[in-house]
N, CA, C and O of each residue as an XYZ file, in Angstrom:
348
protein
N     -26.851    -29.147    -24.856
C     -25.407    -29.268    -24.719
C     -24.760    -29.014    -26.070
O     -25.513    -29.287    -27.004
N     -23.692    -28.612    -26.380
C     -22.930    -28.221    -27.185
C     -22.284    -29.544    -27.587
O     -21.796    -30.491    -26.969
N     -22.524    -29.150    -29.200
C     -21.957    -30.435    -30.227
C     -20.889    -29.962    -30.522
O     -20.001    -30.733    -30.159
N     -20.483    -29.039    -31.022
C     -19.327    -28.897    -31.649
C     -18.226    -28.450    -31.035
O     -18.388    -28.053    -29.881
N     -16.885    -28.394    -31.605
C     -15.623    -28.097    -31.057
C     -15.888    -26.693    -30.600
O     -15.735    -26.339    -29.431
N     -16.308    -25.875    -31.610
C     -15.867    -24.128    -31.351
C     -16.813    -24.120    -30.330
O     -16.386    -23.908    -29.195
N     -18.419    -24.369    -30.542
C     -19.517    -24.028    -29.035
C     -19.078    -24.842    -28.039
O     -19.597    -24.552    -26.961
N     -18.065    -26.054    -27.983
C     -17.848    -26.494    -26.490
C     -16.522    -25.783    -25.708
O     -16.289    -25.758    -24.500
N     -15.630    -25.137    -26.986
C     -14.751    -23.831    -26.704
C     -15.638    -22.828    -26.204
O     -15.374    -22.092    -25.254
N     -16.631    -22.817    -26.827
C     -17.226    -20.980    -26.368
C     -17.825    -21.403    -25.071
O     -17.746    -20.479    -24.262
N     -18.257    -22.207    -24.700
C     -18.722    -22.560    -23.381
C     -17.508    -22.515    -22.388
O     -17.448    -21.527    -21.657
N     -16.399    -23.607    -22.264
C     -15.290    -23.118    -21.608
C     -15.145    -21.539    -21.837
O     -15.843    -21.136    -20.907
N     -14.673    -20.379    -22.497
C     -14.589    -19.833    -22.597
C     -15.668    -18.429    -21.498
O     -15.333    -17.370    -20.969
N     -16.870    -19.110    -21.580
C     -17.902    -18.219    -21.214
C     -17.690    -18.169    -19.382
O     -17.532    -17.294    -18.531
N     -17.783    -19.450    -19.415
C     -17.231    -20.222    -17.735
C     -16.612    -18.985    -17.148
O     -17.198    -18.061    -16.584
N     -15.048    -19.158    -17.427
C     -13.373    -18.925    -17.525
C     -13.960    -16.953    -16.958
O     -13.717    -16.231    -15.992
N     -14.681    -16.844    -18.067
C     -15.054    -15.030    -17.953
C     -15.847    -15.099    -17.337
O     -15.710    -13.935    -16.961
N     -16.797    -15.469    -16.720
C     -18.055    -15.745    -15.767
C     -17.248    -15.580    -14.317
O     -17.379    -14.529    -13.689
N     -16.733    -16.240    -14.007
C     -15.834    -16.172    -13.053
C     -15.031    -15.443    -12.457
O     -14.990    -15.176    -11.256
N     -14.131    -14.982    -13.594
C     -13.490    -13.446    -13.291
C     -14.111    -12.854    -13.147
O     -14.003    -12.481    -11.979
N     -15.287    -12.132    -13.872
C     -16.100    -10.938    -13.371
C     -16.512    -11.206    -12.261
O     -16.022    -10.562    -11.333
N     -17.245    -11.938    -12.044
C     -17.468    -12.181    -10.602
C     -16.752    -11.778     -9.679
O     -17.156    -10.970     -8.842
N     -15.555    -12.287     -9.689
C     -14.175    -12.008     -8.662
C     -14.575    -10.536     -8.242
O     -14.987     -9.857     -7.302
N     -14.206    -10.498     -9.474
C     -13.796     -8.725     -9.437
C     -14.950     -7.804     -9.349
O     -14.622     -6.619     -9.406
N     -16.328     -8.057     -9.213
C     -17.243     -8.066     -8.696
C     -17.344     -7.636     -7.379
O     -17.648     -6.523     -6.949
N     -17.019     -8.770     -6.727
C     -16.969     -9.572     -5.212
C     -15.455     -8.273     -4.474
O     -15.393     -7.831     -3.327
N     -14.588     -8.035     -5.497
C     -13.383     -6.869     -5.050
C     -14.113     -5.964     -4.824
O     -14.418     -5.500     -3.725
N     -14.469     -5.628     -5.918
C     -15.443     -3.654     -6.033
C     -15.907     -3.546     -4.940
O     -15.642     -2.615     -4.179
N     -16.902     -4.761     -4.615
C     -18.256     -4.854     -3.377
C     -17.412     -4.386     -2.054
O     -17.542     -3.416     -1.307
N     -16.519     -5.453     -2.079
C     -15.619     -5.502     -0.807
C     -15.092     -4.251     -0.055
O     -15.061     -3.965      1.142
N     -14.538     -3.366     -1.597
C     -13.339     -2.492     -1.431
C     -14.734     -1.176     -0.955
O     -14.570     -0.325     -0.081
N     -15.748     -1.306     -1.613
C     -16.664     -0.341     -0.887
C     -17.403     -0.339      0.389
O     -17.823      0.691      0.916
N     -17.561     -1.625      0.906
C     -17.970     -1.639      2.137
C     -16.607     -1.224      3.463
O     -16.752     -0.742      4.587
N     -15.447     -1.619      2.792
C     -14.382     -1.089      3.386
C     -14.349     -0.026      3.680
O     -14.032      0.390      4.795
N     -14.775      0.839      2.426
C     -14.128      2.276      2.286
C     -15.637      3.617      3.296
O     -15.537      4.766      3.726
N     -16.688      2.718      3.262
C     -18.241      2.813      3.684
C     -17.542      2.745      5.283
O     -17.322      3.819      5.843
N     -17.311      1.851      5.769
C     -17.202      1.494      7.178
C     -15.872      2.102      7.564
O     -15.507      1.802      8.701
N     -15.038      2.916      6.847
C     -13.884      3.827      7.509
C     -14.728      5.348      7.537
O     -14.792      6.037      8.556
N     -15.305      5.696      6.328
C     -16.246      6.375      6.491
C     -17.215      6.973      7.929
O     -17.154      8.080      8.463
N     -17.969      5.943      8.233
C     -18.753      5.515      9.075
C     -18.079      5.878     10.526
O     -18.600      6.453     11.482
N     -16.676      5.328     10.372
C     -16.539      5.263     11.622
C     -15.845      6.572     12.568
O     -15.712      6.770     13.776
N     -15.448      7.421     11.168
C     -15.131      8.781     11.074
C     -13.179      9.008     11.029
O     -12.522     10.041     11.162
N     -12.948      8.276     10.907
C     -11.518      7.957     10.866
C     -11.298      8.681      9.254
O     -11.634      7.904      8.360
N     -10.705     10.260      8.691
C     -10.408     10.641      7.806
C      -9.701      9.877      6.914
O      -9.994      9.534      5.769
N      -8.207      9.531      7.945
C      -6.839      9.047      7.448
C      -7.231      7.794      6.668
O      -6.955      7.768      5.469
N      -7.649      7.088      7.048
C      -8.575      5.676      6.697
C      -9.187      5.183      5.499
O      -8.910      4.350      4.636
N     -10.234      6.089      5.776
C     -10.947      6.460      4.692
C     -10.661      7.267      2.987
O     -11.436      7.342      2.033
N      -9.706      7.610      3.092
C      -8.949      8.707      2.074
C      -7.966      7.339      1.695
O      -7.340      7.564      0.659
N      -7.740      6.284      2.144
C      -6.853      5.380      1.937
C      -7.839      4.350      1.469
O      -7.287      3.922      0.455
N      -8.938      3.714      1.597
C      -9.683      2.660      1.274
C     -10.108      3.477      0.223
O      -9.975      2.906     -0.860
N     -10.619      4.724      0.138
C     -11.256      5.320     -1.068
C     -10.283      5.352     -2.139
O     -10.902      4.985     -3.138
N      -8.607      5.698     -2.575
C      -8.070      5.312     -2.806
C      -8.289      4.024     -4.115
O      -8.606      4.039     -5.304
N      -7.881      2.880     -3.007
C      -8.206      1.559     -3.164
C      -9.440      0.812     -4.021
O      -9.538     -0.061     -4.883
N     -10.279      1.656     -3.288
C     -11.418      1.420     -3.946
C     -12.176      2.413     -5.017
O     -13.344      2.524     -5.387
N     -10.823      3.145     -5.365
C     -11.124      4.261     -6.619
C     -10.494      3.236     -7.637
O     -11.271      2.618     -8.365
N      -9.370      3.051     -7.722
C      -8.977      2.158     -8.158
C      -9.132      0.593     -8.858
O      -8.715      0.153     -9.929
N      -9.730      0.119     -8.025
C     -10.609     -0.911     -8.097
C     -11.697     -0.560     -8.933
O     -12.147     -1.310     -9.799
N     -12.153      0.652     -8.663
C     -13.645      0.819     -9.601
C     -12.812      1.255    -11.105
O     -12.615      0.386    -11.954
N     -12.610      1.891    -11.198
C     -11.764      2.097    -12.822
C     -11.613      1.076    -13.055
O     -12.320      0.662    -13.974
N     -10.696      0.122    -12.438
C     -10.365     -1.345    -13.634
C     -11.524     -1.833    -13.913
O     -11.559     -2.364    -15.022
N     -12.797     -1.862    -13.140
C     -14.154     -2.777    -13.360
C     -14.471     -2.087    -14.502
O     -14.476     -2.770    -15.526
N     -14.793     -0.683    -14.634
C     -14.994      0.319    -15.671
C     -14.009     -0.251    -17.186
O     -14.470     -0.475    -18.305
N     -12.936     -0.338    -16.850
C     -12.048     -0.418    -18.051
C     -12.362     -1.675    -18.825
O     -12.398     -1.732    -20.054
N     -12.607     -2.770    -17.923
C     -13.209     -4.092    -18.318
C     -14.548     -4.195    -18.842
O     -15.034     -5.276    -19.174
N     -15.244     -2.927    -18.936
C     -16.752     -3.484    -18.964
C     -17.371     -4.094    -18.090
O     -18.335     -4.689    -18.571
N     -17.221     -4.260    -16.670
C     -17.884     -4.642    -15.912
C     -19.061     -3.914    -15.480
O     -20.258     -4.170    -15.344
N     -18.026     -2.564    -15.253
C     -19.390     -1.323    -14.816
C     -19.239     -0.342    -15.701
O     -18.210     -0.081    -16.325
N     -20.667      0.414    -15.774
C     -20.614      1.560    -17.053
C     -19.603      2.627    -16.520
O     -19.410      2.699    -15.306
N     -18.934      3.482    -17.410
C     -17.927      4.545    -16.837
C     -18.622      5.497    -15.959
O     -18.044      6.030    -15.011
N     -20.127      5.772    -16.322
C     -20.758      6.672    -15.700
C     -21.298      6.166    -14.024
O     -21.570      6.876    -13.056
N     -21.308      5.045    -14.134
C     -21.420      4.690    -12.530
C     -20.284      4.416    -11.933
O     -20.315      4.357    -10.704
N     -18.840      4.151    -12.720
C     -17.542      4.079    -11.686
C     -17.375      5.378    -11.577
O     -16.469      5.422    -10.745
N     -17.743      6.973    -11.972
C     -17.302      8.629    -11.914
C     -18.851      8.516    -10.190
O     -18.804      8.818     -8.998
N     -19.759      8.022    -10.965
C     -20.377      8.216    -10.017
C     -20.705      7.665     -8.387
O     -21.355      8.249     -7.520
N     -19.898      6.122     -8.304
C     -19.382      5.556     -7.190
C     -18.290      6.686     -6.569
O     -18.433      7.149     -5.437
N     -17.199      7.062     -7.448
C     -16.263      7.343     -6.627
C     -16.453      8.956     -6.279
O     -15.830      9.540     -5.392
N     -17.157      9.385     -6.906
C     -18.033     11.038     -6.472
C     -18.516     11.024     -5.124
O     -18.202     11.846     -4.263
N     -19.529      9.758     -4.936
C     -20.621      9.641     -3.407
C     -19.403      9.248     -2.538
O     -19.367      9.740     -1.411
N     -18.399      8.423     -2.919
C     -17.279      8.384     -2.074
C     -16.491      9.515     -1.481
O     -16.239      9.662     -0.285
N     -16.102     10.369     -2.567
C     -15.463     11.836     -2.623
C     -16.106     12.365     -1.521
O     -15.473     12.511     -0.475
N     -17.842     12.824     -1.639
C     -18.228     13.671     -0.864
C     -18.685     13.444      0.297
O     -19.327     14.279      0.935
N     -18.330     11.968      0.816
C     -18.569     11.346      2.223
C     -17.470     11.675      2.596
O     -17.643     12.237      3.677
N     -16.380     11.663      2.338
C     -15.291     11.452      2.936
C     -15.528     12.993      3.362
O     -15.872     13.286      4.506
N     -15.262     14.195      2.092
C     -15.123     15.513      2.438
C     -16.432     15.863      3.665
O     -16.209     16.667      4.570
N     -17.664     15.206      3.549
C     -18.146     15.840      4.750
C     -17.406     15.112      5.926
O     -17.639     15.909      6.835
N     -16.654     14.097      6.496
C     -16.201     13.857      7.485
C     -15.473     15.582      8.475
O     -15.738     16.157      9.530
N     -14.561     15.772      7.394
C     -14.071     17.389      8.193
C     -14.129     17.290      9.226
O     -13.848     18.241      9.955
């Protein structure tokens, strides 16, 4: 356990950010199974709208350091080219 003022700050602190990422985690996940299951179900209009959403969503995770930039270009690519094979 933490003795001092600043390490029982950095602990609150660690918490506080532990948490948010998570959240926003738990968004990304969400906003892709969304955007997966409009996909899926072949609905264009839908899908071009959750992808969207969940383009979106992936950049801010990216911007935060949550996810590397090269896997939010590359989430929203496999997204891109599901949608375009719908046609």
């Amino acid at each position: 356990m933490a003795n001092t003022k600043s390490a029982i700050k950095r602990n609150r602190q660690t918490i506080t950010r532990t948490e948010r990422n998570r959240a926003e985690k738990s968004r990304m996940k969400a906003a892709r199974k969304t955007t997966l299951a409009a996909i899926v179900s072949g609905n264009k209009d839908e899908a071009v709208k959750a992808a969207s959403v969940f383009s979106s969503v992936v950049d801010k995770a990216a911007k935060r350091n949550l996810i590397h930039p090269n896997k939010a270009a590359n989430l929203k690519s496999k997204t891109a080219k599901a949608i375009a094979a719908i046609g």
